[in-house]
N, CA, C and O atoms as a GROMACS GRO file, in nm:
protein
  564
    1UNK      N    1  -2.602   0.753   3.805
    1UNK     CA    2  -2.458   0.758   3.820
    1UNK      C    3  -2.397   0.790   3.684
    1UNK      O    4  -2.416   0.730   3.578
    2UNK      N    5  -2.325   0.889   3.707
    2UNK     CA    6  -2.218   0.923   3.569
    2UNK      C    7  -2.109   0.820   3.547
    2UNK      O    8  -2.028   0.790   3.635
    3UNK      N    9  -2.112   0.768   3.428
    3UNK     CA   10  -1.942   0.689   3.405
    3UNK      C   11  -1.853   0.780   3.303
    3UNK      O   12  -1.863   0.855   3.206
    4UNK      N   13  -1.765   0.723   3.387
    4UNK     CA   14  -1.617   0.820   3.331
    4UNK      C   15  -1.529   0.687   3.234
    4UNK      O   16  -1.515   0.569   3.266
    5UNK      N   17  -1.497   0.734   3.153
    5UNK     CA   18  -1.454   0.633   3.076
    5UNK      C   19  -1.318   0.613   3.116
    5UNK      O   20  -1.242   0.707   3.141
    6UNK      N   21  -1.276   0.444   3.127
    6UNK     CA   22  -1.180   0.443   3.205
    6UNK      C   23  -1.025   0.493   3.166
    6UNK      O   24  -0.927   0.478   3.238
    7UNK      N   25  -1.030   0.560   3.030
    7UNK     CA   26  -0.880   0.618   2.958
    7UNK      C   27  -0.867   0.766   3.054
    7UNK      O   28  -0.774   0.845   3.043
    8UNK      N   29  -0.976   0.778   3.142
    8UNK     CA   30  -0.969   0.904   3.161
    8UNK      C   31  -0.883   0.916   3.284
    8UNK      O   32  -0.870   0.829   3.370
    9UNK      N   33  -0.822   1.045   3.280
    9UNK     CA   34  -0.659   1.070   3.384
    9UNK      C   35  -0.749   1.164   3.469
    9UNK      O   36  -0.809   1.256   3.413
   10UNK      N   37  -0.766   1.133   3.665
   10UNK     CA   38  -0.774   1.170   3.727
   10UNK      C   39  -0.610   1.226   3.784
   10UNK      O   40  -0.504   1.163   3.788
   11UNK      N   41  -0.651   1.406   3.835
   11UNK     CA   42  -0.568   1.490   3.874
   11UNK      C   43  -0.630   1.410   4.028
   11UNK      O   44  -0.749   1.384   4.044
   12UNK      N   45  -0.528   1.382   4.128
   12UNK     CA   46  -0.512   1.371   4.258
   12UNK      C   47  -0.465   1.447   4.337
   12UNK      O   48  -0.348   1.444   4.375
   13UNK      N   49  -0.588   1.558   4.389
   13UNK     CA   50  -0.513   1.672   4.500
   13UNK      C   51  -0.559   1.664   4.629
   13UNK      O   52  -0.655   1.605   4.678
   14UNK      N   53  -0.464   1.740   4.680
   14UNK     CA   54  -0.491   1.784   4.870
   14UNK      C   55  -0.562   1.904   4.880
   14UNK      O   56  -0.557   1.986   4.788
   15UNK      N   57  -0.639   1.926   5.000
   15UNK     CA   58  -0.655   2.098   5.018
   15UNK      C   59  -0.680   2.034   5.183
   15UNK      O   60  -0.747   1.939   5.224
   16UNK      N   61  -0.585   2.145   5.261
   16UNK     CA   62  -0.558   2.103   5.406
   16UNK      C   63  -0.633   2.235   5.484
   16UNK      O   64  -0.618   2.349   5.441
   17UNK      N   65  -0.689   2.214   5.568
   17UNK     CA   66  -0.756   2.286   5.673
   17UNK      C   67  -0.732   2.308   5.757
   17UNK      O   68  -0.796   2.276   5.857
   18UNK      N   69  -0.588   2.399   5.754
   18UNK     CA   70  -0.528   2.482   5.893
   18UNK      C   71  -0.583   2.565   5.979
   18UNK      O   72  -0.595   2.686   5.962
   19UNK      N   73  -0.624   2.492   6.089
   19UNK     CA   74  -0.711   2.553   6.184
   19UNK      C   75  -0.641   2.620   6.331
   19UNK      O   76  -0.583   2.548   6.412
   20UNK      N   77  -0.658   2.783   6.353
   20UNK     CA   78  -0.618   2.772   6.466
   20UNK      C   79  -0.688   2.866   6.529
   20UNK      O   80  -0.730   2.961   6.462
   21UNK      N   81  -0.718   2.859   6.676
   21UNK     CA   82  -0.798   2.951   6.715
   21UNK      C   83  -0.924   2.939   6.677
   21UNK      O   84  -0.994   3.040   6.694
   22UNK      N   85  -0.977   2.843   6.630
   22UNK     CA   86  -1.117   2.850   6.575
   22UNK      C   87  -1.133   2.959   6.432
   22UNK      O   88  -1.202   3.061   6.432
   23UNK      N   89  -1.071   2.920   6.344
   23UNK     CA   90  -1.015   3.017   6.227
   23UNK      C   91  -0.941   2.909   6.156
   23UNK      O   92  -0.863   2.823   6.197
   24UNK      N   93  -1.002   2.944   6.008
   24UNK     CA   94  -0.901   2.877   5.893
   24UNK      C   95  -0.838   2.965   5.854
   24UNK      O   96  -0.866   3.084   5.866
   25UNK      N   97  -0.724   2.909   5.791
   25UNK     CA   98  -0.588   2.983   5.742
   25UNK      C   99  -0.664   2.986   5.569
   25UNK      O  100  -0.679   2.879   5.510
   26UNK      N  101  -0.712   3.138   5.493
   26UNK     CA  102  -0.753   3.141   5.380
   26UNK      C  103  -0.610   3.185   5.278
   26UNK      O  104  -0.536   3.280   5.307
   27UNK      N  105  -0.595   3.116   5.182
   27UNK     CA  106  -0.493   3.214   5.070
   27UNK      C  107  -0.545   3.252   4.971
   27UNK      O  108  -0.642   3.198   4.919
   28UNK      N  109  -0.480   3.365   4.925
   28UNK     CA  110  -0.548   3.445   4.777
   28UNK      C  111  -0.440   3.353   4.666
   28UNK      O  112  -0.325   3.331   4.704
   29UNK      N  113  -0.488   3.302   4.527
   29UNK     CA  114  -0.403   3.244   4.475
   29UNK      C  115  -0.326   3.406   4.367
   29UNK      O  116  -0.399   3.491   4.318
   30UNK      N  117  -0.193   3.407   4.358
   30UNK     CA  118  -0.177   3.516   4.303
   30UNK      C  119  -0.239   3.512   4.140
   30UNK      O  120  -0.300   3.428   4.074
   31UNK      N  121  -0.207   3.598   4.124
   31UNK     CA  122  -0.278   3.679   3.957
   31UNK      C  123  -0.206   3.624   3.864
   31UNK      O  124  -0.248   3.623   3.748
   32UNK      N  125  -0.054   3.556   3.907
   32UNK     CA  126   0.037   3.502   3.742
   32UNK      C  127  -0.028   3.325   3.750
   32UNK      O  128  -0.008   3.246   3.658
   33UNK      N  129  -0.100   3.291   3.872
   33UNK     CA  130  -0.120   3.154   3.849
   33UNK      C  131  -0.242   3.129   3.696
   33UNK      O  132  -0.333   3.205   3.662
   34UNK      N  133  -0.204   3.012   3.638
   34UNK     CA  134  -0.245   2.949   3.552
   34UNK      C  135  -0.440   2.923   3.601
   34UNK      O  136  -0.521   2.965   3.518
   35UNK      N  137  -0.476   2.880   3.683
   35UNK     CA  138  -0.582   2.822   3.718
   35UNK      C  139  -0.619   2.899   3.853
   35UNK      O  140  -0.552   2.911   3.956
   36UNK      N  141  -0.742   2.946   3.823
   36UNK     CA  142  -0.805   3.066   3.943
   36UNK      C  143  -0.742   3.155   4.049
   36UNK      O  144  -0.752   3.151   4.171
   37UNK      N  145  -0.649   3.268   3.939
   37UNK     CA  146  -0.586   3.364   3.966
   37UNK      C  147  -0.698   3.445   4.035
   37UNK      O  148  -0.817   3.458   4.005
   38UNK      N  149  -0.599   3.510   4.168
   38UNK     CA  150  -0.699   3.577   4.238
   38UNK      C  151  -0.772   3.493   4.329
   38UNK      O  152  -0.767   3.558   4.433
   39UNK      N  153  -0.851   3.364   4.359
   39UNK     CA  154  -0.900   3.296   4.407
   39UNK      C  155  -0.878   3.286   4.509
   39UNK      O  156  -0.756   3.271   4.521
   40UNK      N  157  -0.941   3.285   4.626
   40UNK     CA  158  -0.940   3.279   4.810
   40UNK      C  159  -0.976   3.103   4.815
   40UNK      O  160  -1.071   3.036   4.775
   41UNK      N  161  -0.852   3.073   4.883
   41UNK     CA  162  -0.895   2.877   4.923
   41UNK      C  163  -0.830   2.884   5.027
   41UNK      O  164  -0.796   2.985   5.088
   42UNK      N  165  -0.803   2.726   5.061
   42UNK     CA  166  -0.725   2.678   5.146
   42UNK      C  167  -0.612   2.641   5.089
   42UNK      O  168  -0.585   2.673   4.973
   43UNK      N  169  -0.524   2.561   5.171
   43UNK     CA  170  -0.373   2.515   5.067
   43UNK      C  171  -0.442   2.379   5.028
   43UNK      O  172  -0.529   2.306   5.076
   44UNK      N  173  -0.353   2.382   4.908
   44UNK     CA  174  -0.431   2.289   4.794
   44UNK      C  175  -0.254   2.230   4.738
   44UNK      O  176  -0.139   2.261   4.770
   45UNK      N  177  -0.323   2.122   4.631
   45UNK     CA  178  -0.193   2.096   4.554
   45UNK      C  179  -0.201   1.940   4.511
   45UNK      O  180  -0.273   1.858   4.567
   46UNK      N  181  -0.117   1.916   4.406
   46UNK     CA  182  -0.168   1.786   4.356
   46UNK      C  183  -0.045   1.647   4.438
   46UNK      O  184   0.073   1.676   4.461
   47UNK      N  185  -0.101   1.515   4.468
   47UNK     CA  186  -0.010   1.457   4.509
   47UNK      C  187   0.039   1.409   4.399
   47UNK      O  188  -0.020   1.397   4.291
   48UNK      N  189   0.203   1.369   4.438
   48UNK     CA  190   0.262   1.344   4.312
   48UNK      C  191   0.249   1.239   4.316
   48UNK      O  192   0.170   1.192   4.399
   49UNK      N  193   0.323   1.153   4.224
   49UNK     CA  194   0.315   1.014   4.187
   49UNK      C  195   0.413   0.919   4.319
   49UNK      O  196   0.514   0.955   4.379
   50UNK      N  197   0.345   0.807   4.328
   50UNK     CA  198   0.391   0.751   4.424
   50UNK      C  199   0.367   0.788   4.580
   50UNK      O  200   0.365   0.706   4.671
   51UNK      N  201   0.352   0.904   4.590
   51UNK     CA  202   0.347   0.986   4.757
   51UNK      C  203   0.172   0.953   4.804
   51UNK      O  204   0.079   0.921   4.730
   52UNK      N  205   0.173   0.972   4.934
   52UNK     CA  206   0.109   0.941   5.036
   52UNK      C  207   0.004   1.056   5.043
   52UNK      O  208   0.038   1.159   5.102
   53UNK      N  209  -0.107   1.048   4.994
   53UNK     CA  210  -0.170   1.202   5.031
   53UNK      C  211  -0.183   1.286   5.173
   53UNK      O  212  -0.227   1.399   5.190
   54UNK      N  213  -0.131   1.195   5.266
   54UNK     CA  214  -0.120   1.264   5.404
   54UNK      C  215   0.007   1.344   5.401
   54UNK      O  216   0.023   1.453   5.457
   55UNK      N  217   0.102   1.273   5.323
   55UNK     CA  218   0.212   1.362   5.320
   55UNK      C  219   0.233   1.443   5.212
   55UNK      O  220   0.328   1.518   5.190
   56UNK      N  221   0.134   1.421   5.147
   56UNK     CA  222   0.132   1.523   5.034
   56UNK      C  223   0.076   1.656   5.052
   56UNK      O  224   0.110   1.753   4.985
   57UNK      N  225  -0.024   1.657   5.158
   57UNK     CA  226  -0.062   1.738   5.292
   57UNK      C  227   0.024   1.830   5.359
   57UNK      O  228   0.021   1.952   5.353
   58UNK      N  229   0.095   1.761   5.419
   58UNK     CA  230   0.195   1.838   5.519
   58UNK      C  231   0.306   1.913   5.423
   58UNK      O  232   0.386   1.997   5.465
   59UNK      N  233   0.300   1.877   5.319
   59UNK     CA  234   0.418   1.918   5.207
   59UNK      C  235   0.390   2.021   5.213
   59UNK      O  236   0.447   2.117   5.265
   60UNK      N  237   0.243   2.006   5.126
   60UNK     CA  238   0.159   2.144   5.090
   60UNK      C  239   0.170   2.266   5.178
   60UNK      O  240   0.208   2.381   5.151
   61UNK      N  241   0.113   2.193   5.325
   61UNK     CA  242   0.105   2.331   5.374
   61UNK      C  243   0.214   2.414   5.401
   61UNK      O  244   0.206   2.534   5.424
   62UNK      N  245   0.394   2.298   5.395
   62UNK     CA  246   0.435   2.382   5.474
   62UNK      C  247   0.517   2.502   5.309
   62UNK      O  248   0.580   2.608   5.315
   63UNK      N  249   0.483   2.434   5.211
   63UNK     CA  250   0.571   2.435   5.086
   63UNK      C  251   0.473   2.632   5.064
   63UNK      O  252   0.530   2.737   5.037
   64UNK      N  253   0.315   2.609   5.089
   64UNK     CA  254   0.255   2.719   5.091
   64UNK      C  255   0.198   2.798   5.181
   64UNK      O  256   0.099   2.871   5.173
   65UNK      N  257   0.278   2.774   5.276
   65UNK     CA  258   0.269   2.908   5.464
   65UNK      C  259   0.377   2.861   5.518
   65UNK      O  260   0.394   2.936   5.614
   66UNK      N  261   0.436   2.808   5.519
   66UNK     CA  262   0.558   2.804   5.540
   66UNK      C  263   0.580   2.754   5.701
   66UNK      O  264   0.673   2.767   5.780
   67UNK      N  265   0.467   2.697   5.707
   67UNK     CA  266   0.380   2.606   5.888
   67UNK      C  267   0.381   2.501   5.905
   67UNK      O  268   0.316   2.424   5.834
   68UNK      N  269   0.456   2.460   6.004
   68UNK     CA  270   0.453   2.293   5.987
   68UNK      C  271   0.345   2.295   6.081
   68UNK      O  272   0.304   2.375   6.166
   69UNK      N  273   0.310   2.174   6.037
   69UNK     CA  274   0.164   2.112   6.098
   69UNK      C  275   0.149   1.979   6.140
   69UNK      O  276   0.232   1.892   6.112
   70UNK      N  277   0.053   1.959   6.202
   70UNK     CA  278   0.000   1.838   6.270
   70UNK      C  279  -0.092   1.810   6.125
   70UNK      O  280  -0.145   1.903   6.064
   71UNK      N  281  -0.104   1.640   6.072
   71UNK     CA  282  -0.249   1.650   5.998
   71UNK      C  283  -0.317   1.551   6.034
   71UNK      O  284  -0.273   1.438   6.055
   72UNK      N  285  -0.446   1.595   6.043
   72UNK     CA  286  -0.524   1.449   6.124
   72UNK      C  287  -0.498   1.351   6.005
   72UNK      O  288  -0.498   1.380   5.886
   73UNK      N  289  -0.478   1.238   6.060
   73UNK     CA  290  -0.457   1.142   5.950
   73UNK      C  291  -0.598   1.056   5.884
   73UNK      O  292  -0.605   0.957   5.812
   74UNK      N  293  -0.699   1.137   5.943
   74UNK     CA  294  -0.834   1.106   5.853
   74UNK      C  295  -0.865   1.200   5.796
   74UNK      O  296  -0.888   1.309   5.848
   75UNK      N  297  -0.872   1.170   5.671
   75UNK     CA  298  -0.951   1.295   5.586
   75UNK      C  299  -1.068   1.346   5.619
   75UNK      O  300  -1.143   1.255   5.655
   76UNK      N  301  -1.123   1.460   5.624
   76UNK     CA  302  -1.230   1.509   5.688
   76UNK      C  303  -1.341   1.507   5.570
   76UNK      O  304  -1.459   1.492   5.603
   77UNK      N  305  -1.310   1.520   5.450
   77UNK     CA  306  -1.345   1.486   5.334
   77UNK      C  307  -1.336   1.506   5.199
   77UNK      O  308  -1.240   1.574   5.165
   78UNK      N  309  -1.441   1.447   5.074
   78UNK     CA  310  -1.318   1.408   4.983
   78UNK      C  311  -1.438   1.513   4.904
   78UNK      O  312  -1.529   1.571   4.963
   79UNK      N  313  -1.402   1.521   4.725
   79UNK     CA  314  -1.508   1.595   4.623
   79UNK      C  315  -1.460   1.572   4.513
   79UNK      O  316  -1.351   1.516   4.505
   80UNK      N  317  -1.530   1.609   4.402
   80UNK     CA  318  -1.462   1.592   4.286
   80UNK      C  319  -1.468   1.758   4.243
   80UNK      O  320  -1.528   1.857   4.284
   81UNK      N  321  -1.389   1.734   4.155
   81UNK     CA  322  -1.355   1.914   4.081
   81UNK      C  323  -1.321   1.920   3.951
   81UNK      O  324  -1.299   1.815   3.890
   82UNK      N  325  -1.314   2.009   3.907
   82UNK     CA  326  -1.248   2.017   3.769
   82UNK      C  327  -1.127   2.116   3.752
   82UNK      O  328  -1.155   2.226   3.799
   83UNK      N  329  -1.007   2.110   3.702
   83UNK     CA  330  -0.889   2.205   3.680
   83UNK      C  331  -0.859   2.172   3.533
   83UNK      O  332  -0.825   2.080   3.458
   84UNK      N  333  -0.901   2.329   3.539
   84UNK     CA  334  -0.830   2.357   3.358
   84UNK      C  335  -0.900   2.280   3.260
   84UNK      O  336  -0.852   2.286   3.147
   85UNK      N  337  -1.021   2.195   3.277
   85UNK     CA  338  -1.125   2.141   3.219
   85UNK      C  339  -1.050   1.973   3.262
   85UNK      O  340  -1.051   1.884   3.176
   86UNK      N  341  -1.007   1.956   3.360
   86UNK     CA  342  -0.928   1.796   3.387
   86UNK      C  343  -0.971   1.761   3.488
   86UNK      O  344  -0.929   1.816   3.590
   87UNK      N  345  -1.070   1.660   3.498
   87UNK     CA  346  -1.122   1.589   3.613
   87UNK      C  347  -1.000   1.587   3.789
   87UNK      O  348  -0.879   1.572   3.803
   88UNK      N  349  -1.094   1.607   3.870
   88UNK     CA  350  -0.974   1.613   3.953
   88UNK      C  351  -1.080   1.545   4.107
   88UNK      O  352  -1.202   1.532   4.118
   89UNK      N  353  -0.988   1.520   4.186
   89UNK     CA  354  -1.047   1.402   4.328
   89UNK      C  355  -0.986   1.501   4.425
   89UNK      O  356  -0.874   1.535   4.387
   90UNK      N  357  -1.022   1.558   4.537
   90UNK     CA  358  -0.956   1.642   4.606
   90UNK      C  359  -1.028   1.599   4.725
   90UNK      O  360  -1.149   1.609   4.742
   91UNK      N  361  -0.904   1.528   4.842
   91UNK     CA  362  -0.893   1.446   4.951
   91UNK      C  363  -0.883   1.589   5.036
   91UNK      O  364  -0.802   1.674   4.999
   92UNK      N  365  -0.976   1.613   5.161
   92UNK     CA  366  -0.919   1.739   5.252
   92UNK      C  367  -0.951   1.704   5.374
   92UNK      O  368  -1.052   1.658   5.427
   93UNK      N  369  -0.771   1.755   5.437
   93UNK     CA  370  -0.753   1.697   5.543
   93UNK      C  371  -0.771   1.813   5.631
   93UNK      O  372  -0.748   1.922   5.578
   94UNK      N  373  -0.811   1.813   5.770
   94UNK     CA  374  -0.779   1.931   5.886
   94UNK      C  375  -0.620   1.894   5.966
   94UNK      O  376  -0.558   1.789   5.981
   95UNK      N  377  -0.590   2.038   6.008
   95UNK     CA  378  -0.426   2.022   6.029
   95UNK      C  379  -0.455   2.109   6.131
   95UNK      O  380  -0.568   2.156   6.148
   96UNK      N  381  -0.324   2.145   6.225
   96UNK     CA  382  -0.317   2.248   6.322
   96UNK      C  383  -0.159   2.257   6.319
   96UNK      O  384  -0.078   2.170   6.288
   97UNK      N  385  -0.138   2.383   6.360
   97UNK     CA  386  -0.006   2.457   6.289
   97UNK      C  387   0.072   2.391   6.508
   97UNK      O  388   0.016   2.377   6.617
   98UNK      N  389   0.238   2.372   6.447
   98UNK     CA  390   0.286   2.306   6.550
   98UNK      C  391   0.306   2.458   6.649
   98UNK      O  392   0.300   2.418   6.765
   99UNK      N  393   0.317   2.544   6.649
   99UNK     CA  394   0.359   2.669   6.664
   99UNK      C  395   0.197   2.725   6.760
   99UNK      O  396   0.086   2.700   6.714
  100UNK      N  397   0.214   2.787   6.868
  100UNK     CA  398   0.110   2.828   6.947
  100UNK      C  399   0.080   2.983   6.874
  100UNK      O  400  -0.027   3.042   6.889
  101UNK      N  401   0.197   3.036   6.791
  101UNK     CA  402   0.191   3.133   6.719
  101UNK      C  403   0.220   3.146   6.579
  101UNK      O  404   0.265   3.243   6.517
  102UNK      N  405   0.187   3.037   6.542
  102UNK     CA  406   0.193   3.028   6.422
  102UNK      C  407   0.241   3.208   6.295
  102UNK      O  408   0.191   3.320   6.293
  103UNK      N  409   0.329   3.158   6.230
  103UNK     CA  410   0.386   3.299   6.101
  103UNK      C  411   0.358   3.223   5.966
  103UNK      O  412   0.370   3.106   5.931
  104UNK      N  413   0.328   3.307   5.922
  104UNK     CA  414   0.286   3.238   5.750
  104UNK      C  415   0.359   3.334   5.668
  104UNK      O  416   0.355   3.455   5.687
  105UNK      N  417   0.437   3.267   5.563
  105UNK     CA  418   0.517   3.281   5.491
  105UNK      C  419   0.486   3.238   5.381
  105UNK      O  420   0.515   3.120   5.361
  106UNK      N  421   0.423   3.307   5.277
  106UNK     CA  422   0.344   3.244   5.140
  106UNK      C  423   0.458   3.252   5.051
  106UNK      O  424   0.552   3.331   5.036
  107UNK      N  425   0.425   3.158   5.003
  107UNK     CA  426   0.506   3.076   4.841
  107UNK      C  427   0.452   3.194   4.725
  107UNK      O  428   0.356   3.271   4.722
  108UNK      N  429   0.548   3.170   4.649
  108UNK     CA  430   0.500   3.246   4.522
  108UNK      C  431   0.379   3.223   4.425
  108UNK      O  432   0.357   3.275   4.316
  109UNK      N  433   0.295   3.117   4.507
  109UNK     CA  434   0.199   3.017   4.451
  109UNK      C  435   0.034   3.160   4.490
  109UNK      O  436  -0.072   3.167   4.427
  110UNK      N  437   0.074   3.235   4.594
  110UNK     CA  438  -0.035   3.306   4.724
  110UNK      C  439   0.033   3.454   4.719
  110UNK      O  440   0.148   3.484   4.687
  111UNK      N  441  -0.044   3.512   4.749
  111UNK     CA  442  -0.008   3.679   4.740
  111UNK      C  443  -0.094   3.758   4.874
  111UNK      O  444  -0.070   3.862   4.935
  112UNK      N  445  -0.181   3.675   4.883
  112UNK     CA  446  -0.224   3.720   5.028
  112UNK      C  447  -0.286   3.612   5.136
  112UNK      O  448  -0.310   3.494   5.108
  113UNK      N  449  -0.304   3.662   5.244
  113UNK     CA  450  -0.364   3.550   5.341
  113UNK      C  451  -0.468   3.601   5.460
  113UNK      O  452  -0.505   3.718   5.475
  114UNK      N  453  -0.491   3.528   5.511
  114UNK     CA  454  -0.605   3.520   5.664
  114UNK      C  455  -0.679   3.428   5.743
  114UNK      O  456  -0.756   3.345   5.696
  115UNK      N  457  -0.659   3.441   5.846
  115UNK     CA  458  -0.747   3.393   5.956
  115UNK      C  459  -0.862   3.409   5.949
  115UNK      O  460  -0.911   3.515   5.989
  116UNK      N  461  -0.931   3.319   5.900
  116UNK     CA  462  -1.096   3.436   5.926
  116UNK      C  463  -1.191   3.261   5.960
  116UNK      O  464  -1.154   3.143   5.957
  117UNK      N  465  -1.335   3.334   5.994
  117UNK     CA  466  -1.398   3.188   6.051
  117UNK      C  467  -1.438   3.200   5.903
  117UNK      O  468  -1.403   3.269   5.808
  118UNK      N  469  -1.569   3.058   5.934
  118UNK     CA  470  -1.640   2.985   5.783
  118UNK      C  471  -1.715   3.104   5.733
  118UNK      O  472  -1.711   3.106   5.610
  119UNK      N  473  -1.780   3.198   5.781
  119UNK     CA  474  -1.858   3.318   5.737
  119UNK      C  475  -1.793   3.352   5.624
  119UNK      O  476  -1.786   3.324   5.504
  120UNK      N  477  -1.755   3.414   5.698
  120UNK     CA  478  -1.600   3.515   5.585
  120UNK      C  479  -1.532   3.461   5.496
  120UNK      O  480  -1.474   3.534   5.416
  121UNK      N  481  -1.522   3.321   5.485
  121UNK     CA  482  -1.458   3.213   5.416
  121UNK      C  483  -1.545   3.211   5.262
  121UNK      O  484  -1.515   3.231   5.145
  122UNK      N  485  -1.654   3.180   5.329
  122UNK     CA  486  -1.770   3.154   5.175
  122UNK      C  487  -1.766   3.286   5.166
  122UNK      O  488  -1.753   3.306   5.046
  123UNK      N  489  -1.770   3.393   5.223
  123UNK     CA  490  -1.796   3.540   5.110
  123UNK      C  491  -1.682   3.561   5.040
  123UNK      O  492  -1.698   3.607   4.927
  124UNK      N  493  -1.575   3.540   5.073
  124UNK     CA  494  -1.428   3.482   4.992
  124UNK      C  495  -1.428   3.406   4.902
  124UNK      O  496  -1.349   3.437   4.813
  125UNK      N  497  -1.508   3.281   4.879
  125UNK     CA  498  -1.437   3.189   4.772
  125UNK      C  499  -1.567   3.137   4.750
  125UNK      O  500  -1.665   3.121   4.822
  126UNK      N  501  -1.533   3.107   4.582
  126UNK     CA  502  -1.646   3.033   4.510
  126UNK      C  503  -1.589   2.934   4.512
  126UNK      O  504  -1.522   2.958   4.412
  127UNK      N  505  -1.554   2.830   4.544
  127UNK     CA  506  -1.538   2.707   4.553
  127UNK      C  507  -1.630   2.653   4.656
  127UNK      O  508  -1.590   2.651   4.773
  128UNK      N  509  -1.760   2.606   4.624
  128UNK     CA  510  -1.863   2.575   4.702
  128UNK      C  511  -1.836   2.442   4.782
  128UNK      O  512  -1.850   2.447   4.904
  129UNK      N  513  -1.804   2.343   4.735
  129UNK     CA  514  -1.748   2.274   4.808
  129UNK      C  515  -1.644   2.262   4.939
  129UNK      O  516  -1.646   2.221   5.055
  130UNK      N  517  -1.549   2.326   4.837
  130UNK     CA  518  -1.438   2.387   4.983
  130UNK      C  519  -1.521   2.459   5.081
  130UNK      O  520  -1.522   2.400   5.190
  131UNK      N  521  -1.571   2.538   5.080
  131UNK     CA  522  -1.675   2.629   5.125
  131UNK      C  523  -1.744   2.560   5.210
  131UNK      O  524  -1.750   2.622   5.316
  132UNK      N  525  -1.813   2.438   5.214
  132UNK     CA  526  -1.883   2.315   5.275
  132UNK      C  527  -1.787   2.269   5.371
  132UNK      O  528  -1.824   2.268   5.488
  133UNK      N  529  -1.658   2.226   5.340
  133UNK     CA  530  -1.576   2.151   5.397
  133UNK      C  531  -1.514   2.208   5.468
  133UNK      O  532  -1.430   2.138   5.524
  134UNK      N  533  -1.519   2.400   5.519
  134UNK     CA  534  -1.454   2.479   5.612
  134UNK      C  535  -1.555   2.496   5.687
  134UNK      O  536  -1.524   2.502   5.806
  135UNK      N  537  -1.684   2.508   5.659
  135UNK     CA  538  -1.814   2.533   5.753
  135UNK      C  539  -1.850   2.370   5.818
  135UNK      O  540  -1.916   2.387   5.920
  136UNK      N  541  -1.831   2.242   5.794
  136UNK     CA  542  -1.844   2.140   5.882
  136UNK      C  543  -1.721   2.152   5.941
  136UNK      O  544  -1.757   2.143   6.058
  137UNK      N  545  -1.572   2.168   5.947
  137UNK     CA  546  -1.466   2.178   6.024
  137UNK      C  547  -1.476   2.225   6.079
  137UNK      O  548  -1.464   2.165   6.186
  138UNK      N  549  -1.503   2.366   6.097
  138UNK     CA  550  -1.475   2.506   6.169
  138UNK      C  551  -1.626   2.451   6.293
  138UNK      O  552  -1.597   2.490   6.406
  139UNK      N  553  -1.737   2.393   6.292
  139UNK     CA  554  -1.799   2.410   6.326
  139UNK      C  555  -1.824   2.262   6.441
  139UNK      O  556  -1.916   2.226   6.515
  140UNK      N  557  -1.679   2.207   6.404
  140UNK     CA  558  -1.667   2.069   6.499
  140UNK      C  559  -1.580   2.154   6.632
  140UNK      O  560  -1.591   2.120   6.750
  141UNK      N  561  -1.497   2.266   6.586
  141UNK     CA  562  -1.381   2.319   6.660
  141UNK      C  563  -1.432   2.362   6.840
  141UNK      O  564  -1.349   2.407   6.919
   0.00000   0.00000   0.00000
């Protein structure tokens, strides 16, 4: 077991798993972002202080597709990560968009998007973990 010394500041984020149709909702992060410009994920984002990571969830998704959602209120699961060299805990929840037709409307955070299953997902994104956590979701659906 690794110890983290306890001065050390954990980043606390979401990444939500908008599922519809048997398909996750993927975003490209745009090219002016600070931390993995270009990058194919899910919606992600840090909870702020005081807030609820379930609702830090529903924020997310709707703050980055512009979808309100259902979120299961169990996390499907959790990982650790690193941003910008800063330890980080990333809680991920599965969601389903309230809309039978769901429209996505990306934030200035995303520059592109898609539906695609877990296949297509990992040839998209190096985030191996996330990557894990769309191929056990997608594969409960």
């Amino acid at each position: 077991m690794h110890a983290v010394p306890s001065s050390a500041n954990h980043v606390v984020a979401v990444a939500v798993l908008i599922i519809h149709e048997g398909r996750v909702l993927s975003l490209r992060r745009a090219l002016t972002k600070d931390a993995g410009p270009g990058l194919w994920e899910t919606l992600s984002g840090r909870v702020e202080p005081g807030e609820e990571p379930l609702d830090a969830a529903a924020r997310e998704a709707f703050e980055e597709s512009g979808l309100e959602v259902r979120v299961d209120p169990r996390p499907w699961t959790t990982y650790t990560a690193t941003r910008l060299g800063e330890p980080m805990v990333v809680i991920v929840y599965r969601a389903t968009p309230l809309s039978d037709d769901p429209v996505v409307t990306l934030s200035e955070e995303h520059d592109d998007h898609a539906w695609v299953d877990a296949e297509a997902f990992a040839r998209r994104s190096s985030l191996t973990k996330l990557v894990d956590a769309v191929h056990s979701a997608l594969a409960t659906v």
